[in-house]
ZAMARGU-4260 file (C-alpha; in steps of 0.2 Angstrom, whole numbers, plus 5000, padded with zeros to 4 digits):
<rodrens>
0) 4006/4484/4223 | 3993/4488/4236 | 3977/4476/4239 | 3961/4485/4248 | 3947/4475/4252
5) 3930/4483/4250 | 3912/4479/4254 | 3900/4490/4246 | 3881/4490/4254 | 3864/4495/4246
10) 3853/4490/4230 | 3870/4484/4221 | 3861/4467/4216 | 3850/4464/4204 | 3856/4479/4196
15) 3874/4477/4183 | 3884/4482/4199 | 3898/4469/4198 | 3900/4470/4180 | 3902/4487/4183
20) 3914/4484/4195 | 3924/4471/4181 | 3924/4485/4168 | 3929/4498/4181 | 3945/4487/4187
25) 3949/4484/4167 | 3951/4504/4165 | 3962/4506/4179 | 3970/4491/4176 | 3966/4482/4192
30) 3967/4465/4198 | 3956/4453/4211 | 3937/4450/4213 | 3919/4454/4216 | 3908/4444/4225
35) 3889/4447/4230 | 3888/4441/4248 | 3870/4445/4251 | 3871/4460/4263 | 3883/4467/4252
40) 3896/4467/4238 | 3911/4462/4243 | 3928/4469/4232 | 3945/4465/4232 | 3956/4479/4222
45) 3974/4475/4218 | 3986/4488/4208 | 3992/4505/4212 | 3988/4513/4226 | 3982/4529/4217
50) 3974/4517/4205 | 3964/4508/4217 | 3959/4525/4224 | 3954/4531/4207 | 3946/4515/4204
55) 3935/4515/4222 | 3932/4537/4216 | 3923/4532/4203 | 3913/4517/4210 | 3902/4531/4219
60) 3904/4543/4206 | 3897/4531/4191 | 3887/4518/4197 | 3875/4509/4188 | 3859/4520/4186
65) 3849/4509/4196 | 3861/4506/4210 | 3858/4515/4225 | 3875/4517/4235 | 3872/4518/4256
70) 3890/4516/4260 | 3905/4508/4257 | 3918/4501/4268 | 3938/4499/4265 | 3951/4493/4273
75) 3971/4491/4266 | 3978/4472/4268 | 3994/4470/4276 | 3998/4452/4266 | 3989/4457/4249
80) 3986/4441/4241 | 3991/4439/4224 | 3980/4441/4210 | 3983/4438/4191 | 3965/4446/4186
85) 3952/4453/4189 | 3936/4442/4192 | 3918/4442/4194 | 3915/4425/4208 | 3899/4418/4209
90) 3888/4422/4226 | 3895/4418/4243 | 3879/4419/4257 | 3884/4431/4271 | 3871/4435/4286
95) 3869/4457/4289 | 3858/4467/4283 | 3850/4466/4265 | 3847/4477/4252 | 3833/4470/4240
100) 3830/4480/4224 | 3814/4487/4220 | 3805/4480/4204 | 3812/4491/4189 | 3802/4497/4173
105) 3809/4492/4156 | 3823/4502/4150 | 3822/4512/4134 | 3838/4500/4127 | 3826/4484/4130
110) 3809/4495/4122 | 3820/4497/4107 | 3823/4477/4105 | 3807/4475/4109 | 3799/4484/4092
115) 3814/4476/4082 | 3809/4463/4070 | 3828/4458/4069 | 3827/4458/4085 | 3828/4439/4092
120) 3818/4447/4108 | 3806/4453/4098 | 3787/4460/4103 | 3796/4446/4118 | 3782/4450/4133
125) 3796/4447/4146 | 3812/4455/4137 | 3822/4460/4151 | 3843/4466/4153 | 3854/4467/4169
130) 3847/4487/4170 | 3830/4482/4169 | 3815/4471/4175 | 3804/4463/4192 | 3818/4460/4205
135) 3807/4459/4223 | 3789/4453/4216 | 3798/4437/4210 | 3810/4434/4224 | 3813/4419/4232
140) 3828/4421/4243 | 3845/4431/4244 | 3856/4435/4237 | 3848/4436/4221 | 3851/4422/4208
145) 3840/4416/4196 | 3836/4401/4206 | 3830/4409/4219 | 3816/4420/4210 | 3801/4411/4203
150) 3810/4413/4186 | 3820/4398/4191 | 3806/4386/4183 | 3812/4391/4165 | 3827/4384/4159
155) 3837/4396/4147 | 3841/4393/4131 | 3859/4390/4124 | 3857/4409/4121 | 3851/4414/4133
160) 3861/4406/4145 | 3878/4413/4136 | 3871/4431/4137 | 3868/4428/4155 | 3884/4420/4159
165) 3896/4433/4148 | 3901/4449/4155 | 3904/4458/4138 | 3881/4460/4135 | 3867/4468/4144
170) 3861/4453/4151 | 3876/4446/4161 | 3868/4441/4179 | 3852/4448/4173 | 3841/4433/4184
175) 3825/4437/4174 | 3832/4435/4157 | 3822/4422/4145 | 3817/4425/4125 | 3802/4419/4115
180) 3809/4403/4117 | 3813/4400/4134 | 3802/4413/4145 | 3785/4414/4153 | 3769/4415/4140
185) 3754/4426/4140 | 3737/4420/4135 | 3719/4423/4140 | 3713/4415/4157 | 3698/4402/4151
190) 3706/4401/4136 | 3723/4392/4138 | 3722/4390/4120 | 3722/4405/4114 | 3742/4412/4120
195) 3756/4424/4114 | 3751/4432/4101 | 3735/4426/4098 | 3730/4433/4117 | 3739/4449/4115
200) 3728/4452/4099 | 3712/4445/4104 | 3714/4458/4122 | 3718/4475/4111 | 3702/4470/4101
205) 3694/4471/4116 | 3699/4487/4122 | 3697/4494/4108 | 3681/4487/4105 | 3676/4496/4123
210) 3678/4480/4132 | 3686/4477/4151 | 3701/4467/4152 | 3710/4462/4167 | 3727/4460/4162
215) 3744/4453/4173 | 3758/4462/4175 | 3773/4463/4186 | 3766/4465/4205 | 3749/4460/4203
220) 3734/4462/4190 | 3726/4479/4184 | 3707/4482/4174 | 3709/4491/4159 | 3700/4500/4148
225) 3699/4512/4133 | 3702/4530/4143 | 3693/4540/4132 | 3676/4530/4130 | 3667/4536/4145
230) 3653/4522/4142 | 3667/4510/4146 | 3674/4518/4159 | 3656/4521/4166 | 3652/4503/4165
235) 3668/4498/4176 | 3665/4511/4188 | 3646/4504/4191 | 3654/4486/4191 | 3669/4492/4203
240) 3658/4501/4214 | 3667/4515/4213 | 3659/4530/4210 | 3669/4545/4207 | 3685/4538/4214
245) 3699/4542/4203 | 3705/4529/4189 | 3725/4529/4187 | 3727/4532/4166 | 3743/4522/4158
250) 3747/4536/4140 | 3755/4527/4126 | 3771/4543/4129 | 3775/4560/4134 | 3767/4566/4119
255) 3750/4559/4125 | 3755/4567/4141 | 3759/4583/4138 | 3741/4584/4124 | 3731/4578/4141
260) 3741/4587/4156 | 3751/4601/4162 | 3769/4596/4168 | 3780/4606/4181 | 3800/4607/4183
265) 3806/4589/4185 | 3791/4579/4184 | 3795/4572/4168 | 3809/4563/4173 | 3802/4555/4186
270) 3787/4548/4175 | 3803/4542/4161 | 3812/4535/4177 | 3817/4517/4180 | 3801/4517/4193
275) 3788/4525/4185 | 3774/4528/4198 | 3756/4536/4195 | 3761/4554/4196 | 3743/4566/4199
280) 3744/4578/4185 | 3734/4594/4182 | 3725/4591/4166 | 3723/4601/4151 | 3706/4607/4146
285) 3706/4602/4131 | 3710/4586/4134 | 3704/4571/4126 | 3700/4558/4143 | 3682/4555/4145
290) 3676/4563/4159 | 3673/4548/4170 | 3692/4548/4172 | 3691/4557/4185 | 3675/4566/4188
295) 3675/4583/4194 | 3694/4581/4199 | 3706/4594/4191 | 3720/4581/4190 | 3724/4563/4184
300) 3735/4549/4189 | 3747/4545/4176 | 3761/4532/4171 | 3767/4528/4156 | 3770/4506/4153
305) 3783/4502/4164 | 3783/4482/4158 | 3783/4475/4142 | 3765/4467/4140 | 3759/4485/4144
310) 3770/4491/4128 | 3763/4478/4115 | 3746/4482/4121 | 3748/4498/4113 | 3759/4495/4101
315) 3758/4478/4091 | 3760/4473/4071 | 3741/4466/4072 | 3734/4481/4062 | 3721/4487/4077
320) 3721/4506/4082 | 3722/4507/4100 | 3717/4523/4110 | 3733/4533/4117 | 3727/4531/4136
325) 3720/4518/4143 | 3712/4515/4163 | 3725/4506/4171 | 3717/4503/4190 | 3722/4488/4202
330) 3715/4474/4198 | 3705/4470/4215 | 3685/4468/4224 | 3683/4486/4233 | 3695/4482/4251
335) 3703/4467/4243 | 3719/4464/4240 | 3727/4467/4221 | 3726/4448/4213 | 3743/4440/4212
340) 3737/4425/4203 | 3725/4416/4191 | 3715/4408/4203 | 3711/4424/4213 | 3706/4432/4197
345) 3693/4422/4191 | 3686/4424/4209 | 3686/4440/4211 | 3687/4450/4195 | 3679/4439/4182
350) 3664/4447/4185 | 3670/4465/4179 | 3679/4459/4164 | 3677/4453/4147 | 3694/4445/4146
355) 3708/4440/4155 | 3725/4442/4151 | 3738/4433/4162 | 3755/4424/4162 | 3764/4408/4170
360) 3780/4420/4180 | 3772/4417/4197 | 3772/4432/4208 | 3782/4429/4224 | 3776/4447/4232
365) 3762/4458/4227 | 3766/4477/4222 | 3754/4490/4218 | 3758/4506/4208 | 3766/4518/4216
370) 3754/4536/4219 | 3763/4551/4220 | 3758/4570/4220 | 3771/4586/4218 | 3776/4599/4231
375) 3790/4610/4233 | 3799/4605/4215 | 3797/4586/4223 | 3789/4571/4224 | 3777/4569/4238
380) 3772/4550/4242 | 3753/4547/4244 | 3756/4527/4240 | 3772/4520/4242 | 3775/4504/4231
385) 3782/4496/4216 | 3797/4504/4211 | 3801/4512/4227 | 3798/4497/4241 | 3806/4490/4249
390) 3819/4503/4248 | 3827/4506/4265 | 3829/4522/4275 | 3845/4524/4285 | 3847/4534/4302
395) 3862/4541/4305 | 3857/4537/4325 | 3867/4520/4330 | 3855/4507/4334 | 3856/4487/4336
400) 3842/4474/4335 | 3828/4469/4324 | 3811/4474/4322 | 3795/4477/4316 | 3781/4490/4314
405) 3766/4481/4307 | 3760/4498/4301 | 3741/4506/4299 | 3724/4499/4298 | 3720/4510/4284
410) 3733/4509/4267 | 3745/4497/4279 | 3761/4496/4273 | 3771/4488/4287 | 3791/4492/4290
415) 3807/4480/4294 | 3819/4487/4303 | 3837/4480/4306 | 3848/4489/4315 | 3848/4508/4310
420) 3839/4502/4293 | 3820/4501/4290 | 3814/4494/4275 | 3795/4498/4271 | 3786/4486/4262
425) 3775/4488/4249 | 3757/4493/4250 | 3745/4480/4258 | 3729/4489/4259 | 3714/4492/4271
430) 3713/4479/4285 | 3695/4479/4284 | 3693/4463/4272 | 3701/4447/4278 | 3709/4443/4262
435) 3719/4459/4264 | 3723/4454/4283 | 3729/4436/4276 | 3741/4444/4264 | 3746/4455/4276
440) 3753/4439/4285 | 3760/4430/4271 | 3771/4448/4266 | 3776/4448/4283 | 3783/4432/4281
445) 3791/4434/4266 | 3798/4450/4267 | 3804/4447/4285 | 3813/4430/4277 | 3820/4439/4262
450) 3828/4452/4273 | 3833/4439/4286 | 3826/4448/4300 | 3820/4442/4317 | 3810/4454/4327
455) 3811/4454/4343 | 3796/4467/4349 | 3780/4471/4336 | 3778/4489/4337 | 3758/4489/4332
460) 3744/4503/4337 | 3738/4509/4352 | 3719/4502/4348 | 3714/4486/4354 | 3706/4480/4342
465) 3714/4483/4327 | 3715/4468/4314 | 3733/4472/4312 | 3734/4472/4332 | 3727/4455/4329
470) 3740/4448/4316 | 3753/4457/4327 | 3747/4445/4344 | 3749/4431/4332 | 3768/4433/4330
475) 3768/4428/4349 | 3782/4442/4351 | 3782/4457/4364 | 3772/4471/4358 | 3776/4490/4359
480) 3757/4500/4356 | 3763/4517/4349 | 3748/4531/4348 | 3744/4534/4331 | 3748/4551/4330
485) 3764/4550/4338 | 3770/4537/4322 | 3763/4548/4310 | 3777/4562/4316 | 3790/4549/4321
490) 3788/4544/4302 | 3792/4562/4297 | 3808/4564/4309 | 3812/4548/4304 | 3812/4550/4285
495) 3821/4568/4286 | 3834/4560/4300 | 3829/4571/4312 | 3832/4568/4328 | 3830/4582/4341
500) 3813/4586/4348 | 3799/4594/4337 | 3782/4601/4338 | 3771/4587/4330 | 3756/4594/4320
505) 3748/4576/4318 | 3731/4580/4308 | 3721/4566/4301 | 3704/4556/4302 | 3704/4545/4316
510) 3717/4537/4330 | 3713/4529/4347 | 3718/4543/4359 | 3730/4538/4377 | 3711/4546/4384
515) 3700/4533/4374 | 3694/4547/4362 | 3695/4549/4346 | 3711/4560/4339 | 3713/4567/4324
520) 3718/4588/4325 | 3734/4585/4337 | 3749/4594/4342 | 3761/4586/4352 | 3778/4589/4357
525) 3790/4574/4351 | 3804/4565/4351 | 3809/4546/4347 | 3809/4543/4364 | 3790/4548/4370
530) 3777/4563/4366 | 3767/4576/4378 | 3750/4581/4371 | 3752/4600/4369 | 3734/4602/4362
535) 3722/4599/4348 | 3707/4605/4339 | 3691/4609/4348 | 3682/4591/4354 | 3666/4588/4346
540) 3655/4574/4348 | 3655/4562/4334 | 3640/4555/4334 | 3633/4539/4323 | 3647/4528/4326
545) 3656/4521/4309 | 3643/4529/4300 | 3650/4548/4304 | 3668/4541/4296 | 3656/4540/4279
550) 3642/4553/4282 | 3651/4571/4285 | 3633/4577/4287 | 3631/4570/4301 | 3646/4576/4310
555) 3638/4595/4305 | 3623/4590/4313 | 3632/4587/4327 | 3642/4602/4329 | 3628/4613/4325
560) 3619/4607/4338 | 3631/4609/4351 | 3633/4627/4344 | 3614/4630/4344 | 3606/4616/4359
565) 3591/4620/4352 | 3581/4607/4341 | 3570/4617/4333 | 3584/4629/4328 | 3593/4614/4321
570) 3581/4605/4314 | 3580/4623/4303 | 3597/4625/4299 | 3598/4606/4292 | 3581/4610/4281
575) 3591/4627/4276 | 3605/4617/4271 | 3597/4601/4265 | 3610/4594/4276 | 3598/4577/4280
580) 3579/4571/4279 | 3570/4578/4295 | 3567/4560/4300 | 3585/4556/4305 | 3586/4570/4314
585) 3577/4564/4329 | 3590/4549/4331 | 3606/4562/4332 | 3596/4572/4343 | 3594/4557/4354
590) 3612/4549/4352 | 3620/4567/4358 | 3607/4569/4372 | 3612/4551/4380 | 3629/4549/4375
595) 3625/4532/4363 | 3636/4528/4349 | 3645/4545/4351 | 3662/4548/4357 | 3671/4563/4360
600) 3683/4567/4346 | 3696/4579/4338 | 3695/4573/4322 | 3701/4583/4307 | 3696/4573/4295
605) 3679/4572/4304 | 3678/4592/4302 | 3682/4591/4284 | 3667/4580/4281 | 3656/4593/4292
610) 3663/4608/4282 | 3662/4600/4266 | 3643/4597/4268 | 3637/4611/4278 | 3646/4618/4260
615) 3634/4610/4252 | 3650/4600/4245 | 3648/4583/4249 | 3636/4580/4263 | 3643/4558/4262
620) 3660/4549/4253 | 3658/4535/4244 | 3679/4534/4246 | 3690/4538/4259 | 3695/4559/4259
625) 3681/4562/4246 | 3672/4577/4255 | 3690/4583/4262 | 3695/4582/4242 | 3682/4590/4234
630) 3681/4603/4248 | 3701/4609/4241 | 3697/4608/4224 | 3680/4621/4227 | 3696/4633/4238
635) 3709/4630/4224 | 3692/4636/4211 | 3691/4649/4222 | 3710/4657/4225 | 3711/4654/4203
640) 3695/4664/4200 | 3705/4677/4210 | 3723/4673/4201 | 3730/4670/4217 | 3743/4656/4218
645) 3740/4647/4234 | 3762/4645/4235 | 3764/4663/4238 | 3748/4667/4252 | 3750/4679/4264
650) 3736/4672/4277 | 3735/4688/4285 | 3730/4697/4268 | 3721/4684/4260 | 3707/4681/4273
655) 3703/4696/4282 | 3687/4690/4287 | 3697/4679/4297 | 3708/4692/4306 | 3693/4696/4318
660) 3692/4677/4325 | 3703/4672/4340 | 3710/4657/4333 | 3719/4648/4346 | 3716/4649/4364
665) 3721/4638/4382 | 3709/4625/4392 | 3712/4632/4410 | 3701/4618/4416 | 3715/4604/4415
670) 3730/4602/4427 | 3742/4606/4412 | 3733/4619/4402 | 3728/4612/4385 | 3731/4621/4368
675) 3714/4623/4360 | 3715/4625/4341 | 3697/4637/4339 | 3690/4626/4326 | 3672/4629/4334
680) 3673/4645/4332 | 3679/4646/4313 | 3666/4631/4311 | 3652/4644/4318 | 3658/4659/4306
685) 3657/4647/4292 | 3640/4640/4295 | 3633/4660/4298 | 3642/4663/4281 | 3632/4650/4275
690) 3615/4653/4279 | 3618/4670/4274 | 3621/4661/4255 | 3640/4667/4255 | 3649/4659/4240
695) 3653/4641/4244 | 3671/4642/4236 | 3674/4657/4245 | 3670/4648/4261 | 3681/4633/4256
700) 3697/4646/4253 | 3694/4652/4272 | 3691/4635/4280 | 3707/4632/4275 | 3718/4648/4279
705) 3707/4647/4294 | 3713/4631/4301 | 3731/4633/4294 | 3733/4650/4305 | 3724/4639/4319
710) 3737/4629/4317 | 3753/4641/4315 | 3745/4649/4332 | 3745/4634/4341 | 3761/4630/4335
715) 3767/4649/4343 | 3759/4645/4358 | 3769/4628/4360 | 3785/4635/4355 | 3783/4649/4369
720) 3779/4634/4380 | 3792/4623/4375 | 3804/4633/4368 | 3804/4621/4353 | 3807/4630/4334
725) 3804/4614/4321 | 3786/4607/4318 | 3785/4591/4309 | 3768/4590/4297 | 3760/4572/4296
730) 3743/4564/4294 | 3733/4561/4279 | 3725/4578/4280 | 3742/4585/4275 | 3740/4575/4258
735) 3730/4592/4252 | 3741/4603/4246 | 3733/4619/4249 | 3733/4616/4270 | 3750/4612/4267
740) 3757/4626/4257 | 3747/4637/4269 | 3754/4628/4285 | 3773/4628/4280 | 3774/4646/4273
745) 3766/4655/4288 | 3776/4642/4300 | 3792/4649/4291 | 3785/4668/4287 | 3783/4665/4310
750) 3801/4659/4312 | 3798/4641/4312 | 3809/4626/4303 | 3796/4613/4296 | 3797/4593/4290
755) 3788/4588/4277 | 3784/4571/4269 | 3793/4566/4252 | 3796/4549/4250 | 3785/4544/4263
760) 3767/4545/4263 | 3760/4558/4276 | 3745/4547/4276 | 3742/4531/4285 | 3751/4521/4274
765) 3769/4530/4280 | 3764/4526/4301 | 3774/4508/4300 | 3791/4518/4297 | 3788/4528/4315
770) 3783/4512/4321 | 3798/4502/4319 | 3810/4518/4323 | 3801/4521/4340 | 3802/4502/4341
775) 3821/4500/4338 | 3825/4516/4351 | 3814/4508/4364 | 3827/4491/4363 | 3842/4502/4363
780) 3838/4513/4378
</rodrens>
């Protein structure tokens, strides 16, 4: 008889894994034991040695659907110890690094119990099983017990408690698991009265009846209404202030689904997953949202109900007809973040409701849905969160210490890293509001405790005055300022394991530049170690300080009269385009002429917002990306008008207008000559199209193969400087997909090996991953 011990690491808690592993040892008949030590699961298989080969085979061939299997570890034992069974031991604490499962949607065995009246779980709010259910939104402490998740204040039931304690059900070791008799209650906030049933009723009625209701669910709260009844989702977008920002829409199925969208190759599994993110859609035409959805948007974030409130809301025996999609957006003041708890509810969103919904399962960590678009055949991240945080990426690169990357100023998620495996969190928000920043430090704090991780140095942004360089001072640990641009492509090697240097193409709306100016359009040559500034758009001066982040217009003004250094010309153009009323005018004029609140910057983003309203697009956003947004969908109008499918573009046939601009070029002026991405002269042959009243989506097609052959150019320019042959595509411009697929198939059409985002955002919210990876390198050289 031959004794192996075996420690298995990953999310193998939280999930069935040692039952699995009892009924696995059973088959081949095994003796010994599993234990969860925390950091791992630890196995001791005694039997044939064949046996106990088969047996370890099919742990990573047949695990537990929602086990995610990093590596396992084995050893043979010299003096096997002698075992009569095979048994599951309870917990045994052990210090390494952790593996915390992500919070996991229902699962279609628990759905089915759910709608059983012979069910003793039945129309239950909480029904959970062992595959199913929150796991890091009610976590206390590791390894993952039931005591040590906020579900330790409800005592189970004598049923219960033998379903959890048997091996044989669904719900062995399953710590959330509670019944109608021993669970958590719903009822209506105000109206403590009025619980379980009662409140489930009395909150369809109100959607029904096209009323608001805030409603509490497993990371935090979400506003919904009726999806189709545009007066109601009209009259939550007025009390929102949210103009024509996108709503996320929960359908009832994939019937409703596929009646409201199109669907592509593989995008319906991940809507019927175990996490269950808002996936953006293209929408049908003849769809049956209102269009205050979404407005002027040709797609639509959908989920189906991923908990169980969210399923009775739909579907309950109370005779009410509910509508088969309902607005399902985070439940939070514009900037805030989502509310976790009735207290900070009836603060901030009683007044955009009717009703209330909540429950008394205390949330231990907020989770906002996860947003996620489709590229490639693939998922491509835009918000990384519930379902998906914090699950770890690992680099094959050996590294030792303990870290943390405290992420973006803008959609900050932050990163833990341990070792050579770097744990994202979920999504924070904007650092603007300091409600946002205070949750940002108690997440820290929890996360960093969950995962038992120490930093030893804060990798934080290079801008001084940063709120979340603030929060990171607080920590009183050594900091390590990355440039901003830098972690974006650092977050892209890091997430593809990519460890040779690249050519970085780091494209977004704003980072505090190693000059003191404003970058955005950057290409840099890159590796974990350190970056060279290779080149960049053409500078502009941004003038109008925050404002120009808001007001693209002004950013055209500014760019035209640079081009044109001739008020009176200007002034005529901005008439021509009704860019701005004359009487503001005066005030750019004056901030360009004497340098005041102007700064010298490469922004994409910021020539986006110029573009988009010297297009006559969107001369202001009321959100973050709107001009740059609705500037795609007018190029995307365009290149269908003409049937052409934006995957299969060939950028030197599809623009010819373009073929007669020189499109990158070198600053000779500097010591090492600069790469000049000629954005100022594609700006100025858009803005002559213009005034000559060329067709506006016409325009919006060629800004963007425009700047995507600026960019392949400068990247052929860097590649004969640098001999380098792999670019790495990052910033939050790179969330539209038409610059991307432009980008990446004339990058590889020239030769070129490109990384792209996946599971990552390219946006800020993805920066805290390069953070912490640069960080953990820096302690290891």
């Amino acid at each position: 008889m031959s004794l192996f011990h075996s420690k298995v690491y990953g999310i193998v808690q939280g999930v069935g894994f040692r039952p699995f592993v009892d009924r696995l040892a059973a088959r081949f008949h095994l003796c010994g034991s599993v234990c969860n030590k925390g950091p791992y699961v630890e196995i001791f298989a005694q039997g044939e040695a064949a046996a106990v080969q088969d047996f370890l085979a099919a742990i990573q061939s047949e695990p537990p659907e929602r086990a995610a299997i990093l590596k396992i570890d084995t050893e043979a034992l010299d003096a096997p110890e002698h075992y009569t069974s095979f048994s599951i031991i309870e917990s045994a604490k052990e210090r390494g690094d952790i593996f915390v499962s992500p919070d996991i949607a229902t699962c279609d065995k628990c759905r089915q119990e759910l709608f059983d009246p012979n069910d003793r779980r039945y129309l239950h709010p909480f029904i959970n099983c062992t595959a199913c259910g929150p796991r890091l939104t009610i976590l206390d402490a590791m390894p993952y017990d039931r005591e040590r998740t906020s579900m330790g204040e409800f005592p189970m039931c004598p049923d219960c408690a033998a379903e959890y304690t048997s091996p044989e059900t669904r719900r062995y070791d399953a710590q959330p698991v509670c019944c109608n008799d021993c669970g958590p209650t719903v009822y209506l906030i105000g109206e403590e009265y009025c619980r379980g049933a009662a409140a489930i009723t009395r909150t369809r009625q109100t959607i029904a009846a096209g009323g608001i209701v805030a409603i509490k669910g497993i990371g935090g709260f979400h506003l919904a209404c009726d999806a189709h009844n545009e007066t109601a989702v009209k009259r939550l977008r007025t009390l929102k202030h949210r103009p024509v920002k996108p709503f996320a829409v929960m359908m009832r199925d994939m019937t409703t689904v596929r009646q409201e969208c199109h669907l592509e190759a593989g995008q319906e599994e991940m809507l019927t997953g175990h996490q269950k993110p808002i996936l953006l859609l293209k929408r049908r035409k003849n769809g049956l949202l209102c269009d205050a959805v979404a407005p002027g948007n040709p797609k639509v974030g959908v989920m189906l109900p991923y908990a169980p409130v969210q399923m009775l809301l739909f579907d309950y025996p109370d005779g009410i007809t509910m509508p088969n999609a309902l607005i399902m957006t985070s439940g939070n003041p514009a900037g805030a973040p989502i509310c976790r708890d009735d207290a900070g509810a009836s603060e901030a969103l009683s007044g955009f409701t009717d009703l209330m919904l909540s429950h008394n399962r205390k949330i231990r960590i907020r989770a906002d849905d996860t947003v996620m678009d489709w590229l490639d055949g693939k998922p491509y991240m835009i918000r990384r969160s519930r379902g998906f945080a914090p699950l770890p990426f690992m680099m094959r690169k050996e590294l030792k210490g303990q870290v943390l990357g405290i992420g973006g100023e803008l959609k900050n998620t932050f990163c833990v890293g341990s070792n050579n495996i770097f744990y994202p969190s979920p999504y924070v928000g904007d650092m603007s509001d300091l409600r946002t920043m205070q949750a940002l430090r108690e997440t820290i704090g929890r996360l960093t405790e969950l995962l038992e991780n120490k930093p030893t140095l804060v990798a934080c942004d290079l801008h001084p005055r940063y709120n979340t360089v603030t929060i990171a001072r607080e920590l009183s640990l050594p900091l390590f300022p990355i440039q901003h641009h830098y972690a974006h492509i650092l977050s892209c090697m890091a997430e593809n394991d990519y460890e040779a240097p690249v050519i970085g193409v780091s494209f977004d709306g704003t980072g505090y530049g190693t000059d003191g100016t404003i970058w955005g359009g950057e290409i840099l040559q890159a590796d974990f170690t350190g970056f060279r500034r290779l080149g960049h758009i053409a500078p502009f001066l941004q003038t109008g300080g925050d404002k120009a982040a808001v007001e693209g217009w002004r950013v055209a003004v500014s760019l035209i009269y640079a081009l044109y250094k001739d008020q009176a010309k200007v002034r005529g153009i901005t008439k021509h385009l009704d860019l701005c009323p004359e009487k503001d005018l005066a005030a750019q004029f004056f901030m360009a002429d004497h340098q005041v609140n102007a700064i010298k910057s490469t922004s994409t983003g910021r020539l986006y917002d110029a573009v988009s309203a010297i297009l006559g697009i969107r001369k202001a956003s009321t959100f973050e990306g709107e001009a740059s947004m609705y500037l795609e969908f007018a190029a995307e109008r365009y290149l269908a008008a003409q049937s052409i499918d934006p995957s299969t573009i060939n950028l030197d046939q599809s623009a010819p207008n373009l073929r007669r601009l020189d499109l990158s070029k070198s600053d000779m002026s500097t010591a090492d000559a600069s790469i000049i991405l000629s954005t100022d002269t594609l700006f100025e042959y858009l803005l002559n199209q213009r005034l000559q009243d060329a067709d506006s989506e016409r325009l919006a097609y060629e800004f963007h193969a425009g700047l995507a052959a600026c960019i392949t150019a400068a990247c052929q320019q860097a590649r004969t400087n640098t001999g380098l042959t792999t670019c790495a595509l990052s910033g939050g411009v790179f969330q539209n997909h038409l610059l991307t697929t432009l980008v990446k198939n004339d990058l590889k059409a020239k030769g070129f090996h490109v990384l792209l985002h996946s599971l990552i955002p390219p946006n800020d919210g993805g920066i805290c991953l390069g953070q912490a990876v640069a960080a953990m390198v820096h302690l290891n050289q």
